[in-house]
C-alpha positions in Angstrom: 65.6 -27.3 107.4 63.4 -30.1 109.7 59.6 -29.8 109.6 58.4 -27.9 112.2 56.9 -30.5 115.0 54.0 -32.6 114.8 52.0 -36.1 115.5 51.8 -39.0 114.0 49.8 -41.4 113.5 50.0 -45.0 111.2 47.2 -45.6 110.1 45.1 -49.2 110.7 42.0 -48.5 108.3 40.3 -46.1 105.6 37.8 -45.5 108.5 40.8 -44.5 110.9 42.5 -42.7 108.8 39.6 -40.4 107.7 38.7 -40.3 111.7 42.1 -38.6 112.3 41.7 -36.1 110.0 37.8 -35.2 110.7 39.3 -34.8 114.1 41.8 -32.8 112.9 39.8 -30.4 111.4 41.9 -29.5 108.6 45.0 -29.4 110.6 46.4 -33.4 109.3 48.4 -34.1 106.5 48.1 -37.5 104.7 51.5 -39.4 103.8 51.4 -41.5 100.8 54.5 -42.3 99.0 56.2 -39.0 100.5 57.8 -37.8 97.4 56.0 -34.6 97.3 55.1 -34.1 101.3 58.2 -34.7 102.5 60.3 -32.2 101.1 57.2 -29.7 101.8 57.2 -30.7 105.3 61.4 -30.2 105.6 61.0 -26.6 103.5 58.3 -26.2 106.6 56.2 -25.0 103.1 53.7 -27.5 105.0 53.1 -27.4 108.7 50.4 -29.8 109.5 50.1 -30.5 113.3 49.4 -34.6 112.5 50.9 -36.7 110.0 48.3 -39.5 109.1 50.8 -42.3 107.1 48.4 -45.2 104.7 52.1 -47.1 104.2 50.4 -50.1 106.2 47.3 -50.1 104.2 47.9 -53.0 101.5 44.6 -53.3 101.3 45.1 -49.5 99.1 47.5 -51.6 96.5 46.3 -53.1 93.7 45.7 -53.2 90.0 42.0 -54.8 89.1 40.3 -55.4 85.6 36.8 -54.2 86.5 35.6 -55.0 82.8 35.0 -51.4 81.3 38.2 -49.7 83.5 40.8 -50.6 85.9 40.7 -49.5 89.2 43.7 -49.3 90.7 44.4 -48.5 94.7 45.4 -45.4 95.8 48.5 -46.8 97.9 49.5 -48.3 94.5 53.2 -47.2 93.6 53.8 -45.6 90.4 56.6 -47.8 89.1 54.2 -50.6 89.7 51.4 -49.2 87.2 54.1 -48.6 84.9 55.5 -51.8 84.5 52.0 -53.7 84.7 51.5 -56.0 81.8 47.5 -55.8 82.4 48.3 -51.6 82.5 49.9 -51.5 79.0 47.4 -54.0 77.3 44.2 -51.8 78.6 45.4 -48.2 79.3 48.9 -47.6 77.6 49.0 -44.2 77.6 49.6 -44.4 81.8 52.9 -46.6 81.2 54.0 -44.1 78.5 52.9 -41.4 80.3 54.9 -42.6 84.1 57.6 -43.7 82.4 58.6 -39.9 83.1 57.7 -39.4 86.4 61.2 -38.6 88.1 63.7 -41.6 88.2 62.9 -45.0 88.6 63.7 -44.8 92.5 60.8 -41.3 93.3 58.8 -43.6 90.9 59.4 -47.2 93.5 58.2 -44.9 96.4 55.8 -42.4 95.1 51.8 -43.6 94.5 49.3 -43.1 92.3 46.9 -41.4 94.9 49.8 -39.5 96.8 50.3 -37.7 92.8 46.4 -37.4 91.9 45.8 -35.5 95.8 49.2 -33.5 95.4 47.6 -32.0 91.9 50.6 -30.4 90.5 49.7 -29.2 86.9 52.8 -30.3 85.8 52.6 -33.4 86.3 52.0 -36.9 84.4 49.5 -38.6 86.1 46.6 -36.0 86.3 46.8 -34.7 83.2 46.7 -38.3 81.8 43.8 -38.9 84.3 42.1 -36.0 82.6 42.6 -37.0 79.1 40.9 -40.5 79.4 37.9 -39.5 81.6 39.5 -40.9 84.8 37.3 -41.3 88.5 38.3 -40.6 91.6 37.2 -42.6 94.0 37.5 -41.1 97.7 36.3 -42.0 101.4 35.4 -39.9 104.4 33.1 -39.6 107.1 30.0 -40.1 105.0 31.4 -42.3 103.2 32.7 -43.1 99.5 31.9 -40.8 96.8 33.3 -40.7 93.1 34.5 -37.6 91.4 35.4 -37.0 87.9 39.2 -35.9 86.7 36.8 -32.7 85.1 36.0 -31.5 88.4 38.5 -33.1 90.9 41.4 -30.5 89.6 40.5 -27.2 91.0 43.7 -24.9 90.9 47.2 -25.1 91.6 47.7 -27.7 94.2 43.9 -27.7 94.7 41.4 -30.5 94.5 37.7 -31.1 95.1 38.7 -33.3 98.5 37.4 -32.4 101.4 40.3 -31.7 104.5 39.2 -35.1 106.1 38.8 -37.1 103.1 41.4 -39.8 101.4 41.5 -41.1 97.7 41.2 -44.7 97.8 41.3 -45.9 94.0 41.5 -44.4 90.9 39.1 -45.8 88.0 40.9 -45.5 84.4 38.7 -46.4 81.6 40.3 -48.9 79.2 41.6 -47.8 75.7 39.9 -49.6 72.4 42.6 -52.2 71.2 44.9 -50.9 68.9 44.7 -47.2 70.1 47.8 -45.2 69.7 50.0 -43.6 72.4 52.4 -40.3 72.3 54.0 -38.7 74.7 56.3 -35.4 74.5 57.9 -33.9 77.4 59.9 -30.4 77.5 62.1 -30.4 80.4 65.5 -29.0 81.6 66.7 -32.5 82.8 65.6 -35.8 82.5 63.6 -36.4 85.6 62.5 -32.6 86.3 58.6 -31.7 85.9 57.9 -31.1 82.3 58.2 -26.8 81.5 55.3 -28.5 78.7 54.1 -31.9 78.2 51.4 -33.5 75.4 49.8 -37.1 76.2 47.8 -38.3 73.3 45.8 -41.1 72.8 44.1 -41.8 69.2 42.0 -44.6 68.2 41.6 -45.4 64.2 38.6 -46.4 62.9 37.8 -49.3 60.2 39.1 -47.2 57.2 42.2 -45.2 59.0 40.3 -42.1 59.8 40.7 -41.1 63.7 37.6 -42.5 65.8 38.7 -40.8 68.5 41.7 -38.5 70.0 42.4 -37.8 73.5 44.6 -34.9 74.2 46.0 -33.3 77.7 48.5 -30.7 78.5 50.5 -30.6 81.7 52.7 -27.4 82.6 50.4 -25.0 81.1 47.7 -23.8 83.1 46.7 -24.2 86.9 45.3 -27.5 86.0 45.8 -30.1 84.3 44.5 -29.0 80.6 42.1 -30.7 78.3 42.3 -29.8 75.0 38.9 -30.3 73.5 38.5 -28.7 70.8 41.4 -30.3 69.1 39.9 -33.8 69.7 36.5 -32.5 68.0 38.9 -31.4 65.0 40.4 -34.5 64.3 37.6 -36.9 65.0 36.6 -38.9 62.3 39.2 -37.1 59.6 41.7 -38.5 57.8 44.9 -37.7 59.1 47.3 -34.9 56.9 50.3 -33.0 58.0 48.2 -29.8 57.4 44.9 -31.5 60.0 47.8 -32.5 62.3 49.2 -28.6 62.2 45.5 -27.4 63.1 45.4 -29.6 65.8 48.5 -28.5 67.4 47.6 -25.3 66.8 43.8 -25.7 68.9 45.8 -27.5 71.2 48.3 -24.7 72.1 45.1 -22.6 72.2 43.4 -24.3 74.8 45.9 -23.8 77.2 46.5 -20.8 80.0 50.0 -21.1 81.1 51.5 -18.4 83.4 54.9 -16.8 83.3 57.2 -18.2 86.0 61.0 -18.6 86.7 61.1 -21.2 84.2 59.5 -19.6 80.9 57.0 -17.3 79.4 53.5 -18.1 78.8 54.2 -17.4 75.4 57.1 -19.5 75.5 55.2 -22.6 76.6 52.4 -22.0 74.0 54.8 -22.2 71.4 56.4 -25.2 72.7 52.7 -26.7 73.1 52.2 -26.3 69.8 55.2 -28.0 68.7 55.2 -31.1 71.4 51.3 -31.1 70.0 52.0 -32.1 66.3 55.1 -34.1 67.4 52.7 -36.2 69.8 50.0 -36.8 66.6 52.8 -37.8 64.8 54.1 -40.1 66.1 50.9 -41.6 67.0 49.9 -41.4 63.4 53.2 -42.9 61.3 51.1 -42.5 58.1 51.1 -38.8 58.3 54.9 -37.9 59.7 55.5 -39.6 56.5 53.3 -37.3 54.7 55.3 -34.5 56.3 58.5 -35.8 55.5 57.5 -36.3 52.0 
């Protein structure tokens, strides 16, 4: 199929941009990357009567050390985060994480904003974006406004962003040195969205004991899932196989995953479970080889 016809326009500005779609009235379509509008717009799943394209706005593409977080631009392309050195010393759980996003060439096209707006649950980059507390920045006609990863994921496909508004930057707080990293994806193929996948990010304190755990699910719910009450469990205990179990356990809990073409809810709470204590594993070498033991 061909998308059914519409305008375009190249953007020139942020201000233009958000002009075209306030004019619009909900009718535009922003074009980022393209990786997930495009083959929308060919399956005519999308039928917006203006195409409003950022690929000229540079000044969307960067990577900044703002001191507590990184801000990184909306037009920013994924394979770019993912191979930043000043990404992996600060946040390395968004390398680890967009290391699975598709193949290398969806990841040299598709952005960081273009993922965050298209909200799929099951993918990488919101549910990482939840797990460390992430802001949205975003611009329209009022101008910019910041919203919170909590509250920017609505439903599936949803966000908080208004129909003439743009993302502009995303602000990633930076990880404590030395925190740990784990990621665990269930997937058909290489490449395809996760059925189930567990980002974790743990930071140790002085003695060995976990300071701090960050834990997100992506592929089980309608947003990107948070799985807070497994954090609370494992801060400031030693880690054990029989803790780490728990965990995965509260983690699998937390989630509301649907059945679908793909697998059962119950299916994918299972597998939750399982990717769970394999992600605090690995993060935590000390207690895999308490397991294994």
């Amino acid at each position: 199929m061909k998308p059914a016809p519409l305008d375009y326009v190249r953007a020139t500005s942020v201000a233009h941009a958000v002009q075209v779609l306030a004019d619009n009235d909900g009718d535009a379509k922003v074009l980022a990357g393209g990786q997930s509008l495009v083959p929308l717009l060919a399956m005519r799943l999308a039928q917006p009567t203006v195409l409003v394209d950022l690929g000229s706005l540079d000044e969307l593409s960067y990577v900044r050390d703002e001191g507590s977080h990184l801000e990184i631009g909306a037009m920013t392309r994924t394979r770019t985060v993912e191979t930043s050195q000043l990404v992996a010393e600060a946040v390395p759980l968004l390398p680890a994480a967009l290391s699975h996003v598709g193949h290398v060439p969806i990841r040299n096209r598709g952005t960081v904003g273009g993922s965050t707006a298209h909200a799929d649950p099951a993918a990488e980059l919101p549910a990482v974006l939840r797990a460390l507390d992430a802001n949205i920045v975003v611009a329209g006609p009022s101008g910019s406004r910041t919203i919170g990863a909590a509250d920017f994921f609505e439903g599936f496909l949803a966000t908080a962003l208004a129909p003439e508004e743009i993302i502009t930057a995303l602000r990633v707080p930076k990880s404590a040195r030395g925190t740990r990293v784990a990621v665990q994806e269930f997937a058909r193929r290489h490449g395809d969205f996760a059925i189930v996948a567990v980002f974790t990010a743990v930071e140790l304190g002085a003695n060995g004991e976990i300071a701090d755990a960050r834990i997100a699910v992506a592929g089980a719910g309608q947003v990107p899932v948070r799985a807070s009450a497994a954090e609370a469990l494992l801060s400031g205990q030693e880690a054990s196989p029989t803790l780490l179990r728990a965990a995965a356990a509260e983690v699998a809990a937390a989630t509301r995953p649907l059945d679908d073409i793909h697998a059962t809810a119950d299916y994918r709470k299972k597998i939750t479970a399982v990717l769970a204590r394999r992600c605090l594993e690995q993060a935590l070498p000390r207690a895999e080889r308490s397991s294994a033991a």
